[in-house]
C-alpha positions in Angstrom: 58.8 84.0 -48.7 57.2 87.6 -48.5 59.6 90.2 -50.1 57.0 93.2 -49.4 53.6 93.5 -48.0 51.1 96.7 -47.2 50.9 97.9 -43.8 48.4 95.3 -41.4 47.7 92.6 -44.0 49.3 90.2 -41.6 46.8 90.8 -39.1 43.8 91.4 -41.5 45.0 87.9 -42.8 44.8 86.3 -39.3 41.2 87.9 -38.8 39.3 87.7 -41.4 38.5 85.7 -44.5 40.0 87.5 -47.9 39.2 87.4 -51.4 42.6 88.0 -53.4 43.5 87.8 -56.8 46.8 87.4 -59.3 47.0 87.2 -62.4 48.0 85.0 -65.3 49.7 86.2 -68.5 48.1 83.9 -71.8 51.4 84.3 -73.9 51.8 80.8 -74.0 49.8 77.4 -74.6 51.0 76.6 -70.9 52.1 78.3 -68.0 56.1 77.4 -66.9 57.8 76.4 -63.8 58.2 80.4 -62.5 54.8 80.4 -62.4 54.6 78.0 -59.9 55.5 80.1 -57.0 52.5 81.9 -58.0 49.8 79.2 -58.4 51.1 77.8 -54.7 50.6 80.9 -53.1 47.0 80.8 -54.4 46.2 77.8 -53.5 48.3 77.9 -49.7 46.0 80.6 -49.3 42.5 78.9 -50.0 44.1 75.9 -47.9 44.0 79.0 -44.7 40.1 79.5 -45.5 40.5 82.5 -48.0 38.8 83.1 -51.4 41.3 82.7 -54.6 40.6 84.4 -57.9 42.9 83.7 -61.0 42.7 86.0 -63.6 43.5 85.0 -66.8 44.3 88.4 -68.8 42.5 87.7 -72.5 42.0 91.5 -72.1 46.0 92.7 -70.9 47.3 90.0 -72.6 46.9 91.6 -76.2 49.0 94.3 -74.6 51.5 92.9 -72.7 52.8 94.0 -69.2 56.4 95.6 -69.5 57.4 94.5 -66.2 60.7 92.5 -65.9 61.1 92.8 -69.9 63.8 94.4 -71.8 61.8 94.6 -75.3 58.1 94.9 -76.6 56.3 91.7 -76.5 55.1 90.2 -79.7 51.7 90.9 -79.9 49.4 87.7 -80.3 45.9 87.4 -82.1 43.2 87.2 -79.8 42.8 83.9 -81.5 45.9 83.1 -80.3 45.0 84.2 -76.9 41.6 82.5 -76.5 43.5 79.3 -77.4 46.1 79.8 -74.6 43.4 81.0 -71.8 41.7 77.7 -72.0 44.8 75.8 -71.9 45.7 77.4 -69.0 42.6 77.6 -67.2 42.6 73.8 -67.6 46.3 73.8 -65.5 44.9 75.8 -62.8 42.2 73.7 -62.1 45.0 71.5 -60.7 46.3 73.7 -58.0 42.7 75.2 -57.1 39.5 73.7 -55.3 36.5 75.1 -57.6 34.0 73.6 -55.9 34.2 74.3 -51.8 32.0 76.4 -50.0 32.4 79.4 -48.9 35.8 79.9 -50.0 36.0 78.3 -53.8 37.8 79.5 -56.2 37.2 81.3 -59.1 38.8 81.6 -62.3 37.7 84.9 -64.4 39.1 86.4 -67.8 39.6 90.2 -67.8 38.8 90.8 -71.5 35.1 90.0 -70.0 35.3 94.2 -68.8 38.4 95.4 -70.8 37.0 94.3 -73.8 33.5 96.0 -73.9 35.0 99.3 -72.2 35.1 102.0 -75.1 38.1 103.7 -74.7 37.0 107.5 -74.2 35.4 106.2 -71.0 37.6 104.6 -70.2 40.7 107.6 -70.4 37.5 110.1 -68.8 36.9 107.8 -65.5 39.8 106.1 -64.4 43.2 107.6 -66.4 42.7 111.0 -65.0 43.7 109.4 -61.8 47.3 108.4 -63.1 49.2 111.4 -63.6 52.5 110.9 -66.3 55.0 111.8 -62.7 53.5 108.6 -60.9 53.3 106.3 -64.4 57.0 107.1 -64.7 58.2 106.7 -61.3 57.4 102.6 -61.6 60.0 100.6 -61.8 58.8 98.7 -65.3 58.4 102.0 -67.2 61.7 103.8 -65.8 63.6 100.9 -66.6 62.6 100.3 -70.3 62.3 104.3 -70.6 66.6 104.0 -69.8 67.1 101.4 -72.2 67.8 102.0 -75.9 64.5 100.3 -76.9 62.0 102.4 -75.2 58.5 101.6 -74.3 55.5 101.9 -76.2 52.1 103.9 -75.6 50.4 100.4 -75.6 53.0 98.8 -72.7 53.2 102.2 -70.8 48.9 102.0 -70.7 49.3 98.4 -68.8 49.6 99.7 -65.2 46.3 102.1 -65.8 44.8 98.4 -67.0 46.1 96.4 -64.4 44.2 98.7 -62.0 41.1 99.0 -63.7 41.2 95.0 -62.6 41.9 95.3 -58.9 38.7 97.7 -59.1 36.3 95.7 -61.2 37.6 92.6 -58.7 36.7 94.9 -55.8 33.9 95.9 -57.2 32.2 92.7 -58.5 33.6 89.8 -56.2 35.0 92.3 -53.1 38.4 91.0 -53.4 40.7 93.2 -51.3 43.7 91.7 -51.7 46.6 91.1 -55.2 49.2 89.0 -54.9 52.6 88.1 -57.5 56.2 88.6 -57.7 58.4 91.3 -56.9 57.9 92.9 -59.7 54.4 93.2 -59.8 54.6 95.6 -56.9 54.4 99.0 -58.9 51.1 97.6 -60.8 49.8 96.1 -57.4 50.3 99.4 -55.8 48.9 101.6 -58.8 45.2 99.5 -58.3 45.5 99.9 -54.3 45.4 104.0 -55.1 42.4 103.9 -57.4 40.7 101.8 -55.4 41.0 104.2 -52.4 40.9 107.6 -55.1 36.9 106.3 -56.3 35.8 103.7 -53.8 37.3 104.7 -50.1 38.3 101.9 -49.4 41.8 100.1 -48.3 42.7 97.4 -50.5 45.7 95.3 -49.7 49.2 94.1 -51.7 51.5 91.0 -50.9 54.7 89.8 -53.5 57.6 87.5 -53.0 60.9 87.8 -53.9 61.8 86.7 -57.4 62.9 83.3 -57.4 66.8 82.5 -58.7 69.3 79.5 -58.6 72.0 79.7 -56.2 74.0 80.4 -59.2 72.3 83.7 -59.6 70.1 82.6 -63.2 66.9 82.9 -63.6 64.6 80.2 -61.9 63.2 77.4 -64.6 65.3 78.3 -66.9 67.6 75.7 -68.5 70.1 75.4 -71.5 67.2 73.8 -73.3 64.5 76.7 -72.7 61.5 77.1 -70.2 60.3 74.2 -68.3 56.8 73.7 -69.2 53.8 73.0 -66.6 52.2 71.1 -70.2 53.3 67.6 -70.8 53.3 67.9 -74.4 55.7 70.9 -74.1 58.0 69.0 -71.0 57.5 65.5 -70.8 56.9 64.7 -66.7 60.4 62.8 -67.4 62.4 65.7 -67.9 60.3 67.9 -65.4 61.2 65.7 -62.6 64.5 65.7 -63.5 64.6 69.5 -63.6 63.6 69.1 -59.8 65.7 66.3 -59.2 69.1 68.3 -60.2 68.4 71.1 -57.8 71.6 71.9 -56.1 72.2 71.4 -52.7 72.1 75.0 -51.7 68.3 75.4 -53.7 66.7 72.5 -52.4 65.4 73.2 -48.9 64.6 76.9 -50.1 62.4 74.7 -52.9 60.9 72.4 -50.5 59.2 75.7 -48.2 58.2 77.7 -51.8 57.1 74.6 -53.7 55.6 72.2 -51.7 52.6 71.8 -49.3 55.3 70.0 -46.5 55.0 70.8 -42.7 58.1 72.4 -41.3 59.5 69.6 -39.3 59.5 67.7 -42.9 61.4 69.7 -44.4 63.7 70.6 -41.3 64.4 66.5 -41.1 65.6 66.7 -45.1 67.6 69.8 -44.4 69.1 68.0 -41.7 69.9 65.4 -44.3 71.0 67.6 -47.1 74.3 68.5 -44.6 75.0 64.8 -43.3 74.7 63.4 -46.0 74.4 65.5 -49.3 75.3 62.5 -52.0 71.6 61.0 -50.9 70.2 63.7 -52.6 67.5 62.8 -50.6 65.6 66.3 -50.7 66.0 66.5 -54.3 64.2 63.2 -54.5 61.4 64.2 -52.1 61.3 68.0 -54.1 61.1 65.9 -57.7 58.4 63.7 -56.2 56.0 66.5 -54.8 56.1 68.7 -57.1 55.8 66.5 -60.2 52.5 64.5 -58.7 51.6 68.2 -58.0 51.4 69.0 -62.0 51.0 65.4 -63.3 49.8 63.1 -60.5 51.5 60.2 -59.0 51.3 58.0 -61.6 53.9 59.8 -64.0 55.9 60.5 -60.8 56.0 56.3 -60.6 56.9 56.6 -64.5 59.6 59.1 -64.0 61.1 57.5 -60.5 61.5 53.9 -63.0 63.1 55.8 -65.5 65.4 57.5 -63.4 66.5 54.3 -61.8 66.6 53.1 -65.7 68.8 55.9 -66.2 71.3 55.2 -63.7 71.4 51.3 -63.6 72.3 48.4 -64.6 68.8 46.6 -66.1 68.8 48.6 -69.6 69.0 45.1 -71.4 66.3 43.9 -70.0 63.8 46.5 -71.5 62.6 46.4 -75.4 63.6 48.7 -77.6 59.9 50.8 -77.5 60.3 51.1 -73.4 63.8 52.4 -74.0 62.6 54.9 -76.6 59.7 55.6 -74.2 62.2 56.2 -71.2 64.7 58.4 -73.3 62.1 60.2 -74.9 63.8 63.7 -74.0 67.6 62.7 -74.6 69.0 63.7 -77.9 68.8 61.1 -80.6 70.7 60.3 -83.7 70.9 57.6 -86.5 73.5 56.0 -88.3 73.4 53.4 -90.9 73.1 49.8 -89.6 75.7 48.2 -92.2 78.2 50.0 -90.5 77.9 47.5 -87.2 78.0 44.1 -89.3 80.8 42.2 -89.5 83.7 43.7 -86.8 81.3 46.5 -86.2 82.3 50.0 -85.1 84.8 51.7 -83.2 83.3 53.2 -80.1 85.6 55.8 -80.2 84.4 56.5 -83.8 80.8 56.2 -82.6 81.5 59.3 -79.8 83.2 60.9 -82.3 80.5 60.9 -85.4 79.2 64.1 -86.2 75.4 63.3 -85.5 76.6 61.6 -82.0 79.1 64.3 -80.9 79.6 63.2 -77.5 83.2 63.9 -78.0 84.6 66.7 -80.1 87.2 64.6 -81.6 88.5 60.6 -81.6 91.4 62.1 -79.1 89.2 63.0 -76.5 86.9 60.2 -76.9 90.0 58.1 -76.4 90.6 60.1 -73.3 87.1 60.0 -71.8 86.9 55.9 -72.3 89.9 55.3 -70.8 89.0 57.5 -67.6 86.0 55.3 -67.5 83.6 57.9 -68.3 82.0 56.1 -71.0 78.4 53.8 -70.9 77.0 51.6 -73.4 73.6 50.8 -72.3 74.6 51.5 -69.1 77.6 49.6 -68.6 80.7 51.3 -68.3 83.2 50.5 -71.4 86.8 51.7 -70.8 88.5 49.6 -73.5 89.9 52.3 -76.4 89.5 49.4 -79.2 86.0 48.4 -77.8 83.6 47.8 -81.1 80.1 48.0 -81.2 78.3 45.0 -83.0 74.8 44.7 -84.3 73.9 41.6 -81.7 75.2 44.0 -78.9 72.4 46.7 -79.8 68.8 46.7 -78.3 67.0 44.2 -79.8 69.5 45.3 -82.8 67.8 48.8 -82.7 69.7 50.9 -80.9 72.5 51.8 -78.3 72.0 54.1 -75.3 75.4 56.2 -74.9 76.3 58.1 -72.0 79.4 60.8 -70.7 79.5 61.0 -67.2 76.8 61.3 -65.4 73.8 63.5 -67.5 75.0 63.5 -70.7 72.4 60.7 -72.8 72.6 59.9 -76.2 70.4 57.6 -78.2 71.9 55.9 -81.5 69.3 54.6 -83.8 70.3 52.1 -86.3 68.8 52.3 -90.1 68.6 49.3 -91.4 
């Protein structure tokens, strides 16, 4: 899990008891799966007796850090950013303890120093330390200097601000240590040297790698966008699900980054993973932790009964609302009721209906029925001249339609 650490943290981390820090980018109303690697390795390391401090940049986030980005940020109003700190400050307070002695946490907002700084102070006492040769030599500013976009003043200043934090942190809570990703490493690095160049004094860096999919994408990304930590952004439906499809090859790698289990835990699922892969029994234990993690067991209860919803047989049994409720993420349509009186519909018009498109034409729906890839409220239908009535529908509401095994659609009927 450690990609790169400075020379004898590991046995300063064994001795003593730390303050460290990293830091949390307000660019959004909530903070995303990838930044969960992060928040866990706060909170693993208050759980070892060490002092956490999460930094939530009001002050670098009307700048933007360049790392890992192709293109200028959009600049947000510090409006804008006061609204996102407090949501996020609410989010951490869910991974971190706040109120144990001697080693609580603490949650602090860098625009409290950046922001009353004035800036020919500022350039006078701490960027004659950063010559141009050692700003250009980090990896976020020699990348985006390559490319055709270029970097801006205000991104190429965020390393210089980055390490004014480490030393106000030094200075005011005597944190020695800053953790984050891979690619925080030339930042990380920049506030070690001015902490040694004014202060004398050996300050500490620890990243992991950056976390990708066995298929070589980027880590909580999906077709549909980010996957939120906010409920209102990522229903805890469709988060647990985003956990519950981890492949195979992901899972156990998951299970040590994500969650709090003991090694022979997570050796016994491992073990399982290879026996017996299609009980996806690590993916169910990964879904499980991580989701009561971010939204408590009680949507993890909600999530597990929808899954089984999903994938079984008792769909009729529920009202229309709970169906609703359940399939609140899955892509909806609706199409006029009239046209399921009488003889009803064709299903293989229905798959075929331009605000359905589960099939790209009545051939192929033909083809996928008869292959019995087909569900209507979650019974298979493999009959080509199948026709959907009214009295068949959901409390004569609606139909829950399904290709293979993921792909959920929702037809609404308009009376």
């Amino acid at each position: 899990m450690v990609y790169d650490a400075t020379e004898g943290l590991s046995d300063l981390l064994g001795k003593e008891s730390l303050t460290a820090y990293i830091g949390f980018d307000p660019t959004a109303s909530s903070l995303h799966a990838g930044n969960l690697l992060t928040l866990i390795g706060l909170a693993r390391l208050q759980r070892f007796g060490h002092s956490p401090i999460a930094i939530v940049g009001g002050g670098t986030g009307m700048i933007g850090d360049p790392s890992g980005k192709s293109l200028e940020r959009v600049l947000l109003s510090a409006e804008q950013i006061d609204e996102n700190v407090s949501s996020v400050k609410q989010q951490l307070e869910r991974f971190l303890d706040f109120g144990v002695a001697p080693n609580a946490a603490r949650m602090v907002n860098n625009a409290d120093w950046l922001a009353s700084v004035d800036v020919l102070s500022f350039l006078r006492d701490t960027g004659k330390h950063f010559t141009v040769s050692y700003m250009l030599q980090k990896e976020s500013v020699s990348r985006r200097l390559e490319s055709e976009e270029g970097i801006s003043f205000t991104e190429f200043s965020y390393v210089v601000l980055q390490a004014f934090d480490f030393l106000q942190l030094f200075d005011r809570y005597g944190c020695t240590l800053q953790m984050g990703g891979s690619d925080q490493w030339g930042n990380i690095t920049a506030g070690i040297d001015l902490i040694r160049k004014l202060r004398g004094k050996k300050a500490h860096g620890l990243v992991w790698p950056l976390m990708k999919t066995a298929a070589g994408t980027k880590f909580g990304k999906t077709e549909a966008g980010a996957i939120w930590l906010d409920a209102g952004r990522t229903s805890p439906f469709k988060f647990y699900q985003f956990w519950l499809n981890t492949d195979d090859s992901d899972v156990i790698m998951y299970l040590k980054c994500f969650t709090f289990l003991d090694r022979p835990t997570i050796e016994s699922l491992d073990e399982v993973t290879k026996s017996a892969p299609e009980k996806r029994e690590a993916q169910q234990v990964l879904a499980r932790e991580v989701t009561s993690l971010v939204h408590g067991a009680e949507h993890v209860a909600r999530a597990e009964r929808a899954s089984r919803v999903l994938f079984g047989e008792d769909i009729a049994t529920l009202s229309a609302d709970q169906v609703l409720a359940v399939f609140g993420d899955v892509p909806s349509s609706t199409v006029p009721a009239s046209g399921f009186e009488g003889a009803g519909m064709s299903l293989v018009d229905l798959l075929a209906d331009p605000a359905v498109k589960l099939a790209p034409s009545k051939s192929e729906a033909r083809r996928v029925v008869q292959s019995g890839g087909v569900y209507v409220n979650n019974r298979r239908a493999a009959d080509v001249q199948m026709r959907l009535t009214r009295d068949q529908a959901i409390e004569g509401k609606l139909f829950v339609l399904r290709k293979g095994q993921k792909q959920n659609h929702v037809v609404r009927l308009l009376s």
